[in-house]
C-alpha positions as CSV (number, residue, x, y, z in Angstrom):
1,X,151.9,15.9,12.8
2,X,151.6,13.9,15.9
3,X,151.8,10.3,16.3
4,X,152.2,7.6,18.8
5,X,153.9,4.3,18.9
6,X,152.9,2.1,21.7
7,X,152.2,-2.2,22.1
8,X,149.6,-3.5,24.0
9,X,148.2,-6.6,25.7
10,X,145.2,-7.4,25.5
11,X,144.0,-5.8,28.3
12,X,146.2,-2.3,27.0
13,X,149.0,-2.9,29.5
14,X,151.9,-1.2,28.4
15,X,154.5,-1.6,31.2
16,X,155.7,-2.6,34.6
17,X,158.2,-0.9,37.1
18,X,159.2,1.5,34.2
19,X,160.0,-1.3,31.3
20,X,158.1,-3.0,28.8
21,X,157.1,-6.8,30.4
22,X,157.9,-8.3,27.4
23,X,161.2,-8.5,24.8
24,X,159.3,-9.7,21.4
25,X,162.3,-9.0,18.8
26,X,159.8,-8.7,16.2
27,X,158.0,-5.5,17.8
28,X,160.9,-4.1,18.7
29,X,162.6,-4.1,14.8
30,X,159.0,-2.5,13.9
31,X,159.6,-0.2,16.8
32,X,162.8,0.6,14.8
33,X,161.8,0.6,11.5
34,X,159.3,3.3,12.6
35,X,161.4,5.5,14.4
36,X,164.8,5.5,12.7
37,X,165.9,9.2,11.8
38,X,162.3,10.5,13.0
39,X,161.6,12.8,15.5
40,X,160.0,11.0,19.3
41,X,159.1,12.2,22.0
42,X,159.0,10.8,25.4
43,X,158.9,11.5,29.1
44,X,162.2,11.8,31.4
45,X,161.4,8.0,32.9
46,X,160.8,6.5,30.2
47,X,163.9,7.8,28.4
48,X,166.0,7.5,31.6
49,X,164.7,3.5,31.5
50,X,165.6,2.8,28.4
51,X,168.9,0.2,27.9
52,X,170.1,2.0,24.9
53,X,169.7,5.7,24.0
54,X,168.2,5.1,20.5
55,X,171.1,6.0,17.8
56,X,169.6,7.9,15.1
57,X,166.6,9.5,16.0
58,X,165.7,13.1,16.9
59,X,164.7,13.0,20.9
60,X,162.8,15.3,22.6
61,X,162.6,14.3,26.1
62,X,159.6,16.0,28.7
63,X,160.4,16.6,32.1
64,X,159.4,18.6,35.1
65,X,162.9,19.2,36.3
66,X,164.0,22.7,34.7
67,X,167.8,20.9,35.6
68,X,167.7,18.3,33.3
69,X,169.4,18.6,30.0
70,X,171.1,14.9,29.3
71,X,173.4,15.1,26.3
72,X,171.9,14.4,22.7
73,X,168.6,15.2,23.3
74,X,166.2,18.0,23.4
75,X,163.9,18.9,26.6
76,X,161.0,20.4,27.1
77,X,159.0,21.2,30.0
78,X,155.6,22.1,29.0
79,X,154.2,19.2,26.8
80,X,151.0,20.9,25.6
81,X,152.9,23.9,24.6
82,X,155.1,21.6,22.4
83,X,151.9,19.3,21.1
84,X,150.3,22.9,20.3
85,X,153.4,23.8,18.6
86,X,154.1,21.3,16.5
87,X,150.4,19.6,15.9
88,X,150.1,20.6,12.7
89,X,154.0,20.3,11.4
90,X,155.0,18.4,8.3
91,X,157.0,16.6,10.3
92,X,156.0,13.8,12.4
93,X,156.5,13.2,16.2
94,X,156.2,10.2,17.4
95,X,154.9,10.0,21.1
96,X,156.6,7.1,22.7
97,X,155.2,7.1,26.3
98,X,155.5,6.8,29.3
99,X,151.4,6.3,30.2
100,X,151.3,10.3,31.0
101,X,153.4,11.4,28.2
102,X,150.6,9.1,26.1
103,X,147.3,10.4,28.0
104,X,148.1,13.9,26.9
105,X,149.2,13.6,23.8
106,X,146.5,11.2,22.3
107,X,144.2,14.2,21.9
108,X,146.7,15.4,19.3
109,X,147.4,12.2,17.6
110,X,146.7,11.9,13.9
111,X,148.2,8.8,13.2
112,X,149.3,5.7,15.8
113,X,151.5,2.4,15.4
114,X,150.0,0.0,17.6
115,X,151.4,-3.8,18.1
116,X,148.3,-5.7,19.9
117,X,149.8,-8.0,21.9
118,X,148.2,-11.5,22.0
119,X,149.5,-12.4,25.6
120,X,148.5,-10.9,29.0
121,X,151.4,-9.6,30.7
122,X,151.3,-8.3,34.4
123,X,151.3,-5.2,34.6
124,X,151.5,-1.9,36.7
125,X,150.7,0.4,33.7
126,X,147.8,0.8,31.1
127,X,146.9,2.6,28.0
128,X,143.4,3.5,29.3
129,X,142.8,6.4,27.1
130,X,143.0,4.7,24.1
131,X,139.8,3.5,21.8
132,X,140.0,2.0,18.7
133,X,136.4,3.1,17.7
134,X,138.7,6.7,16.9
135,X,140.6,5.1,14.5
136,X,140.9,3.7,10.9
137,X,143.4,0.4,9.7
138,X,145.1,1.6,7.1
139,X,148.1,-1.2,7.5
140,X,148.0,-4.8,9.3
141,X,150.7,-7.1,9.8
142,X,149.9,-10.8,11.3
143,X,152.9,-11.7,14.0
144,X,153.0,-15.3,16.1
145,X,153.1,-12.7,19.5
146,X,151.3,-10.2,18.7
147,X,149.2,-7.7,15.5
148,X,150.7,-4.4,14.2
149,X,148.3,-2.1,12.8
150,X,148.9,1.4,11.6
151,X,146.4,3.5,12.3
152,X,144.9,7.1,11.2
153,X,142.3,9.2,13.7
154,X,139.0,9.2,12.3
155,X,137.4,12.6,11.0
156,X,135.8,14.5,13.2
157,X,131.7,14.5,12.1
158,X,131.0,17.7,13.9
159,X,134.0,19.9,12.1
């Protein structure tokens, strides 16, 4: 199964020069508490960005560059051949961005752990493909920053 884990502001900002633009401790222990020995997946920036390498989680990293192969992790180099792959899987893979990484995957998502942020933030990156009209609460948690919801992908009416 595919997921996605991603915060937003209000206006689905999701970044700036490569990082988040905010550090809410909060959303980053949910961030954890989602992702601890799971499987995510994540482009070669956005892992490359990160300030720690994320102990205890199965990484598969996508990049272009058919030389990269950093230590720990898995790589791949053709996303939708992975998302094809593994769509239907037991298992879950969380998607955990960068804003390409996210754009191609969301078609594939069954399930998504969104943190609204309650702030505007400036930003150089947005979350532009996502609508919340596809998807169902099945979880929400009230924070002072900012509202998590777990989400499931609405069924299809034409299948």
């Amino acid at each position: 199964m595919i997921s996605f884990s991603v915060a937003v502001d209000p206006r689905y900002g999701i970044g700036i020069k490569g990082s988040l633009p905010w550090h809410i401790k909060e959303e980053l222990k949910l961030f954890r508490r989602n992702t601890l020995f799971k499987h995510i997946v994540m482009g070669q920036t956005t892992y490359d960005n990160l300030p720690g390498k994320l102990k205890d989680r199965y990484i598969t990293v996508v990049s272009i560059d058919p030389e990269y192969h950093p230590e720990g992790v898995e790589v791949t180099h053709d996303l939708i051949a992975f998302l094809e792959e593994h769509q239907d899987d037991e298992t879950e893979y969380i998607i955990c961005g960068g804003a390409s990484i996210y754009r191609q995957s969301y078609p594939y998502a069954k399930k998504a752990y969104v943190s609204f942020i309650k702030k505007e933030y400036e930003v150089d990156t947005r979350l532009e493909i996502f609508d919340p009209q596809d998807w169902d609460i099945v979880k929400e948690e009230e924070y002072e920053e900012f509202i998590y919801r777990e989400l499931i992908r609405k069924e299809d009416e034409n299948s």
